[in-house]
C-alpha positions as CSV (number, residue, x, y, z in Angstrom):
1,X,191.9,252.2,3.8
2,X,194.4,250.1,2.0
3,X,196.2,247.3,3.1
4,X,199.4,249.0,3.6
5,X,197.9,251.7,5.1
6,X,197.7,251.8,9.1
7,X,195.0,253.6,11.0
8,X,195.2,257.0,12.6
9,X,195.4,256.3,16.7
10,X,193.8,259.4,18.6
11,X,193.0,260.1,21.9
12,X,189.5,260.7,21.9
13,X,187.5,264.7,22.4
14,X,184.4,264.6,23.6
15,X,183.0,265.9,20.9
16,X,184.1,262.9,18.8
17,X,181.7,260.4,21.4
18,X,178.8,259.7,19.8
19,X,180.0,259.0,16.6
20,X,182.8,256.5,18.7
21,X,180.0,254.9,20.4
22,X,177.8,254.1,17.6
23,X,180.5,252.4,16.0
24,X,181.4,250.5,19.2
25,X,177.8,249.4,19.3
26,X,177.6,248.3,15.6
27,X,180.8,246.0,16.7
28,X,179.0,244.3,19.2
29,X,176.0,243.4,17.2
30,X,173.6,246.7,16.5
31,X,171.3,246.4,20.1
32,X,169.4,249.1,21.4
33,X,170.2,251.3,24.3
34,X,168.4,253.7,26.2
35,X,168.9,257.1,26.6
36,X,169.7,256.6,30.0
37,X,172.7,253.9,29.4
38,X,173.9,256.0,26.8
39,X,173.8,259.0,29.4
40,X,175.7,257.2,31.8
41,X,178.0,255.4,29.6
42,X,179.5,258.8,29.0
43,X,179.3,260.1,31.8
44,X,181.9,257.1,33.4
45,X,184.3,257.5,29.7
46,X,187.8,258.7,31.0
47,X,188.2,260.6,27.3
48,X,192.4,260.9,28.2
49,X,191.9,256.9,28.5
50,X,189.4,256.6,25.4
51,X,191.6,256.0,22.1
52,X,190.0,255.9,18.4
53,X,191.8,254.5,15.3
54,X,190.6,256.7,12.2
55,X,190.6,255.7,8.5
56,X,190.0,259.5,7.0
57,X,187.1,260.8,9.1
58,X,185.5,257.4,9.6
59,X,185.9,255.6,13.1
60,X,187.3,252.4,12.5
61,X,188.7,251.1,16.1
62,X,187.5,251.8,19.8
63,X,189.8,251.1,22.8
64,X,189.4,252.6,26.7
65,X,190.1,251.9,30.2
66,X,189.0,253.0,33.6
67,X,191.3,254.1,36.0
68,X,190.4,251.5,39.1
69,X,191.7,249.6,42.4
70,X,191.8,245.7,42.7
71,X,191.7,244.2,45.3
72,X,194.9,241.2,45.4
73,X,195.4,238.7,48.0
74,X,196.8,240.3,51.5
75,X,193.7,243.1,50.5
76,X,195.8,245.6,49.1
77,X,194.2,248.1,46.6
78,X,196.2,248.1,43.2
79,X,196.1,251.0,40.8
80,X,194.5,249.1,37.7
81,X,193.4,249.7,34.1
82,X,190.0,248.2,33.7
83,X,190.5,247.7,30.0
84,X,187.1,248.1,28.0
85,X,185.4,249.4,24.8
86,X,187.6,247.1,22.6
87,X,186.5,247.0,18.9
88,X,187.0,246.9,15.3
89,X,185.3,247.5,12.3
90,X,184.5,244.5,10.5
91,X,185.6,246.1,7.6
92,X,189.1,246.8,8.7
93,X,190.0,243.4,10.2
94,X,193.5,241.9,9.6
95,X,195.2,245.6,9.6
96,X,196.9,245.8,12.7
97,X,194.2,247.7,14.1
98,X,193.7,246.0,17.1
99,X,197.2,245.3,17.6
100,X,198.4,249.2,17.6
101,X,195.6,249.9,20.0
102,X,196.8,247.2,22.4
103,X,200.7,248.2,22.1
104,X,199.4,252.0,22.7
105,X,197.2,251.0,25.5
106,X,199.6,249.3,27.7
107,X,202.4,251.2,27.0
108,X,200.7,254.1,28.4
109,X,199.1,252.0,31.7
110,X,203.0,251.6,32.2
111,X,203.3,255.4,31.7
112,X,201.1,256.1,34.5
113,X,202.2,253.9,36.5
114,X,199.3,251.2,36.9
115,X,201.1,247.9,37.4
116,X,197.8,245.7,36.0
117,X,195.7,246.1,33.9
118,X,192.2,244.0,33.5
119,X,189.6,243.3,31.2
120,X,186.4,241.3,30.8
121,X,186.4,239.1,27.0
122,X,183.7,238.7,24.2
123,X,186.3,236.6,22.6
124,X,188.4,234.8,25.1
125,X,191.0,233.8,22.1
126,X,191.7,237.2,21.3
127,X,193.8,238.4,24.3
128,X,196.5,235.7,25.4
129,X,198.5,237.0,22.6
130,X,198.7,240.5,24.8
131,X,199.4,238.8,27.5
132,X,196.2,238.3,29.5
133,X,195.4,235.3,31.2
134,X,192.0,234.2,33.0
135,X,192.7,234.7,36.6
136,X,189.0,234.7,38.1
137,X,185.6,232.6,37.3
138,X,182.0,233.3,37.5
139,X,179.0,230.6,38.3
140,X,175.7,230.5,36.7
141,X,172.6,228.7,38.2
142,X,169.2,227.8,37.3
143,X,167.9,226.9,40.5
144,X,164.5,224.6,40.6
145,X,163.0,225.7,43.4
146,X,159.9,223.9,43.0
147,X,162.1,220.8,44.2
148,X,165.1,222.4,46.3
149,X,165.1,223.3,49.9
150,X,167.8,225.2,51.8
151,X,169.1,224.4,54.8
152,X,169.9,228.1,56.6
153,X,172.0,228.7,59.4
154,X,171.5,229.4,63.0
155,X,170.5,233.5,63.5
156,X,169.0,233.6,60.2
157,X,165.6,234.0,62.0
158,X,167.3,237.3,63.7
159,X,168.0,239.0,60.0
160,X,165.2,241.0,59.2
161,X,163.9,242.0,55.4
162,X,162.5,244.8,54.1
163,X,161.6,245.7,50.2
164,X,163.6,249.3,49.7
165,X,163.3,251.1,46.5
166,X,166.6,250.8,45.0
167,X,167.3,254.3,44.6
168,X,166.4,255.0,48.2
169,X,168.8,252.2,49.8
170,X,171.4,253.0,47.4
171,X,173.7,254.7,49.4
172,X,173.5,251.3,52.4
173,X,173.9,249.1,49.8
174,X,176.9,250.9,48.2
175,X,178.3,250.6,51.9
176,X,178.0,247.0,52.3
177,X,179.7,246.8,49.0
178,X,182.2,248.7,50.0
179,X,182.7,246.8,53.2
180,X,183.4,243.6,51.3
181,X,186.2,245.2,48.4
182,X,188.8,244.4,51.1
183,X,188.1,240.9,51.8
184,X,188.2,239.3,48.2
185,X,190.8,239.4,45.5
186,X,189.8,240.8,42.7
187,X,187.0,242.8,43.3
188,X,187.2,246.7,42.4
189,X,186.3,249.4,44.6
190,X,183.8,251.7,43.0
191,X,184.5,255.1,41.3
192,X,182.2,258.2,41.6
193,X,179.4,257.7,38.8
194,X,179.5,253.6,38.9
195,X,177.3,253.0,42.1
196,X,174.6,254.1,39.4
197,X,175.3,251.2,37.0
198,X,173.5,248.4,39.2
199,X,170.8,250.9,38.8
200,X,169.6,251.1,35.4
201,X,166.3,249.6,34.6
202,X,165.1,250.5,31.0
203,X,162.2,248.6,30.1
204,X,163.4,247.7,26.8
205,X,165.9,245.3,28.4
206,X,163.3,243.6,30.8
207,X,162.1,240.8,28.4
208,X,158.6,241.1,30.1
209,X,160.1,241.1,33.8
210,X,159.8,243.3,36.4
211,X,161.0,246.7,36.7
212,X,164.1,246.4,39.2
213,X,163.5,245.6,42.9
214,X,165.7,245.4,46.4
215,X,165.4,243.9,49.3
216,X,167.6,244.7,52.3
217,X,169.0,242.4,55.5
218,X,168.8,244.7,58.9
219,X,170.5,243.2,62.3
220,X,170.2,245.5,65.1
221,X,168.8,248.4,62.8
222,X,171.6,248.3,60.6
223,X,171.5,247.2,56.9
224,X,173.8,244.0,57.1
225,X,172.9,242.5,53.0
226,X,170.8,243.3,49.8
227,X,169.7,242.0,47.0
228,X,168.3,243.5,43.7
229,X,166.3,241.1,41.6
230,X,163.4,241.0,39.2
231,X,160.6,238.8,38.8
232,X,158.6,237.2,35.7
233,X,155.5,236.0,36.2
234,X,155.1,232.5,33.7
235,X,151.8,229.9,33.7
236,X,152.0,226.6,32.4
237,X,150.0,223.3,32.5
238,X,151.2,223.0,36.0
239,X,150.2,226.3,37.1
240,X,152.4,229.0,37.6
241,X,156.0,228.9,36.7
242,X,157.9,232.0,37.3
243,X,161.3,233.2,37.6
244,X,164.1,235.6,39.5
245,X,166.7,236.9,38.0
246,X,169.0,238.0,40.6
247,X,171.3,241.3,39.6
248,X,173.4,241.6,43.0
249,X,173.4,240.1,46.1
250,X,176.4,240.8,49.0
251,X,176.0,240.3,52.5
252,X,178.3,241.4,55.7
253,X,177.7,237.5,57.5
254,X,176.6,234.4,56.6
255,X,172.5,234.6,58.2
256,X,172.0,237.8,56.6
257,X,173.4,236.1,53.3
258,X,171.0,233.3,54.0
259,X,168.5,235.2,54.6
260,X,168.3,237.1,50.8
261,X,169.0,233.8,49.4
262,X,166.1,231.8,51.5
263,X,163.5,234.8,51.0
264,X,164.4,234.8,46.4
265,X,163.8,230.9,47.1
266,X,160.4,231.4,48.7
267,X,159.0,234.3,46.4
268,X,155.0,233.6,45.5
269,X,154.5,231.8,42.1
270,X,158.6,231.5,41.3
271,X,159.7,228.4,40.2
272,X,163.3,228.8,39.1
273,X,165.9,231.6,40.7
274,X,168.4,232.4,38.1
275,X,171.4,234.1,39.1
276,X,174.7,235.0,37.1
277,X,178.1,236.3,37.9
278,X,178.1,234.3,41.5
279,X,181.6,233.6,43.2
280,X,182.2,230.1,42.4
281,X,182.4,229.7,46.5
282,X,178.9,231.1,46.6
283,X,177.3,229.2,50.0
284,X,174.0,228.9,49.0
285,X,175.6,225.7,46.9
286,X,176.3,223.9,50.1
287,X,172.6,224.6,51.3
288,X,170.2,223.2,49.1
289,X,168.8,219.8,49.2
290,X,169.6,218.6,46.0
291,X,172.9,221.0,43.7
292,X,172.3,218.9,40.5
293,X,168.9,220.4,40.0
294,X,170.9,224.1,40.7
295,X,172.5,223.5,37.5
296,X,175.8,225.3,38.4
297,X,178.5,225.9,35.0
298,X,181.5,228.0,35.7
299,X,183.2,230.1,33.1
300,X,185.9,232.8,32.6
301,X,185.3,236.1,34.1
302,X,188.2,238.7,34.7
303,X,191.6,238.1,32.6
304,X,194.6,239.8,34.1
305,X,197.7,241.3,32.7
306,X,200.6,242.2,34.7
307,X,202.3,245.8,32.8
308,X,205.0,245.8,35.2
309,X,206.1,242.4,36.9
310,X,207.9,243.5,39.4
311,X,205.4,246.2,40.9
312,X,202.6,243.7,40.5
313,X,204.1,240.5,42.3
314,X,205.3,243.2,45.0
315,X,202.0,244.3,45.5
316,X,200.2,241.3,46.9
317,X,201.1,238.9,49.6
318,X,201.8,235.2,49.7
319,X,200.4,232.8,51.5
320,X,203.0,230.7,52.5
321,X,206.7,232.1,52.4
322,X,208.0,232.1,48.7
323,X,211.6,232.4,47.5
324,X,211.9,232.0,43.8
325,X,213.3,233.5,40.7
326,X,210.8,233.9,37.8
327,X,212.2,233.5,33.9
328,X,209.4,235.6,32.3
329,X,208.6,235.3,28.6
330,X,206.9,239.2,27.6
331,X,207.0,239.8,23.9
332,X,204.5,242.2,23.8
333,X,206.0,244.2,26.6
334,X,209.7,243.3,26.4
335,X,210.3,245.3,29.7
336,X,208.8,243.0,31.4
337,X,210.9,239.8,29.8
338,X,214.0,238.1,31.8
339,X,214.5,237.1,35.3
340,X,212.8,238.5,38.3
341,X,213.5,236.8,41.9
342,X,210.2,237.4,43.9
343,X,210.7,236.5,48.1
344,X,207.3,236.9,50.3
345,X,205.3,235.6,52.8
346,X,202.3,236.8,54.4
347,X,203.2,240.2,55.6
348,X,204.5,241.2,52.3
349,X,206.7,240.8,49.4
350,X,209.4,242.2,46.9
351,X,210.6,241.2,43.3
352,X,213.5,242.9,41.7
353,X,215.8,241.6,38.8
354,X,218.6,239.3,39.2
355,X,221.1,237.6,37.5
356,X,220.6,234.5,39.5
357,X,219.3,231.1,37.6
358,X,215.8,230.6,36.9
359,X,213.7,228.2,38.7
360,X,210.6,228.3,37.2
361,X,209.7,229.4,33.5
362,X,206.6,230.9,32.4
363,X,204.9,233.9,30.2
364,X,203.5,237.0,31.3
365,X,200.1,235.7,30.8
366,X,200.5,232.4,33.3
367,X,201.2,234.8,35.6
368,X,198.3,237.2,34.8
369,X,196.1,233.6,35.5
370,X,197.7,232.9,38.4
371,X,198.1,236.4,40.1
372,X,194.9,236.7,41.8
373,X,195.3,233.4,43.7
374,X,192.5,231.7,41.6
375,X,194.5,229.3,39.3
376,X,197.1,227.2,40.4
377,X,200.9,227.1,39.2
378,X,200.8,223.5,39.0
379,X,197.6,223.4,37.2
380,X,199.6,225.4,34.6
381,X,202.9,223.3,34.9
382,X,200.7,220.2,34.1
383,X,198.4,222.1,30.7
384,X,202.7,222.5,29.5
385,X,202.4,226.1,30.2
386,X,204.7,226.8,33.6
387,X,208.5,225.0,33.6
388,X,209.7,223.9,36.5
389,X,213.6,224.4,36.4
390,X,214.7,223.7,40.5
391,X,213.0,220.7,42.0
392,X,210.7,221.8,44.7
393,X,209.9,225.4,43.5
394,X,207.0,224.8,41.6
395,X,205.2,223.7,44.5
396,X,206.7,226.1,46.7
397,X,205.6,228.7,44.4
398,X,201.9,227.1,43.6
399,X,200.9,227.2,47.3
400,X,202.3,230.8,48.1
401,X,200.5,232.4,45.0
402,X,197.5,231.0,46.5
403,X,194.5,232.6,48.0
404,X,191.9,231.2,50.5
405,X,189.3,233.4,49.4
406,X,188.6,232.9,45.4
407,X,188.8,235.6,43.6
408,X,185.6,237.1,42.2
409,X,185.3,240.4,40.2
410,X,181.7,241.5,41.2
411,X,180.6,243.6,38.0
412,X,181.6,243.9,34.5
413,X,183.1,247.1,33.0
């Protein structure tokens, strides 16, 4: 393809996958897959959603989205484009490529009416140009529990455990899931087809671990929590020195919660529980004897782009009552640009143009940080990136956009 020469954007047949996916695996660096991710990995493609940029016959650019609901502060359940699949050939960088598929994307999100749209990045610095900003964080932990303790609340001793196989709890695990969509902003409600994801357990992506196991919290004969973990067995001069790698862990109340998390800390001949993805309010942090040997890090997680402001901003609550007109920078969807005057309080909210002067100024992607009650306004106005035009509002508008819950989005996509 020449350098004047643009691609060929197509919505994807399905007779044009496998080819698409190969070269969407080449992107991300070449791994292996199973037969059984592949399988299901098609079976969860939304091929109206799926587009492909084409130089002649060769695929050159991958781009999709999942048609989900997010949950946003009040517990509403936004329509929302789980953006995904995002690549380019390495031979075709610097073309536009990426660009057209982004301009394409979100201009049909807007067409059918999905108000966010949401993605998880391999390379954060690529999508603030579009607009996305990081609106929820993830915590990692190595957890030494050779040397920590937990401290467990009162009725712990009531939870009782069981090991399940996974397959054969699935369906009161996917309800305790379900259970907890509501209560925290930004976690998705599943689709048909993705209660199998937390499922898959080839044995080429074990590292010399465990095959997948569950274990399941019961109060009063009803499955109140789960986990699904894996265990390594390791030996060193010490003795033995193994370690859990938790996948999942939700829980309906606090002693059921403590319960998963005291019985990984206790399994025979584990030494270290690792655990990804956590909320960064995770409890379990406020339990332990000693958090500096937990080795917490936080990092970016979901990033968050508003395709139509005033839908979006209407769609969630505030927590304190909010009265403020929004200057909103959108180059990349001009629709969205000018002034929007967003009133709200906890019972709801509306945003509608107005002609009326500004009092704060910011970009769409400040907004797409700041929308799921996760990162402040005045963190923003302090990095240079939020203007405060009125005296007062910036506050005003930092605590309302808040959320008392952080947000958390429980699974990549």
């Amino acid at each position: 393809m020449g350098t004047n020469r643009a691609a060929d954007l197509k919505v994807l047949r399905a007779k044009e996958w496998d080819g698409w996916w190969d070269h969407l695996i080449r992107a991300f660096g070449g791994g292996p897959t199973s037969p059984e991710e592949r399988e299901l990995d098609r079976s969860v493609t939304e091929f109206d959603r799926s587009l492909a940029a084409w130089d002649g016959d060769e695929c050159v650019g991958t781009a999709g989205a999942f048609s989900f609901r997010l949950t946003v502060p009040g517990g509403a359940s936004v329509p929302a484009a789980g953006v995904t699949m995002v690549s380019v050939a390495a031979t075709h960088r610097r073309r536009g490529v990426l660009t057209s598929m982004m301009r394409r994307q979100l201009e049909d999100v807007r067409a059918l009416g999905e108000p966010l749209a949401v993605l998880t990045a391999s390379e954060p610095a690529i999508y603030g140009r579009f607009g996305y900003g990081a609106g929820s964080f993830q915590m990692h932990a190595e957890i030494d529990t050779s040397r920590v303790t937990l401290a467990v609340p009162a009725g712990t001793e009531d939870v009782r455990l069981r090991y399940r196989a996974p397959l054969d709890a699935l369906a009161e695990c996917e309800a305790v899931y379900a259970a907890l969509v509501p209560l925290r902003p930004g976690m998705l409600a599943r689709r048909p087809g993705w209660e199998r994801m937390g499922l898959i357990d080839p044995e080429s992506k074990r590292e010399g671990a465990s095959a997948l196991q569950c274990v399941v919290a019961e109060r009063a004969g009803e499955v109140t929590g789960y986990t699904r973990f894996r265990t390594k067995l390791g030996w060193g001069p010490g003795g033995h020195d193994g370690t859990v790698t938790v996948n999942e862990l939700n829980a309906l109340d606090p002693e059921s919660e403590a319960a998963l998390w005291r019985f990984l800390f206790g399994i025979d001949l584990m030494t270290t529980v690792i655990a990804r993805g956590r909320p960064v309010d995770d409890t379990w942090q406020y339990q332990v004897s000693d958090i500096r040997r937990c080795r917490p890090r936080v990092r970016d997680d979901c990033y968050v782009r508003l395709v139509d402001v005033g839908e979006a901003l209407a769609a969630r609550t505030y927590q304190a009552p909010v009265d403020v007109v929004l200057d909103v920078e959108d180059a990349f969807c001009p629709w969205n640009s000018g002034r929007w005057r967003l009133s709200g309080d906890p019972k709801g909210a509306s945003c509608e143009r107005t002609s009326n002067p500004a009092d704060l100024a910011l970009s769409v992607r400040e907004l797409g940080a700041s929308y799921l009650g996760g990162v402040p306004l005045l963190t923003l106005a302090r990095a240079g990136r939020v203007r405060e035009l009125r005296t007062g509002a910036l506050a005003e508008a930092s605590v309302a956009f808040g959320s008392p819950v952080p947000p958390w989005l429980p699974h990549g996509f």
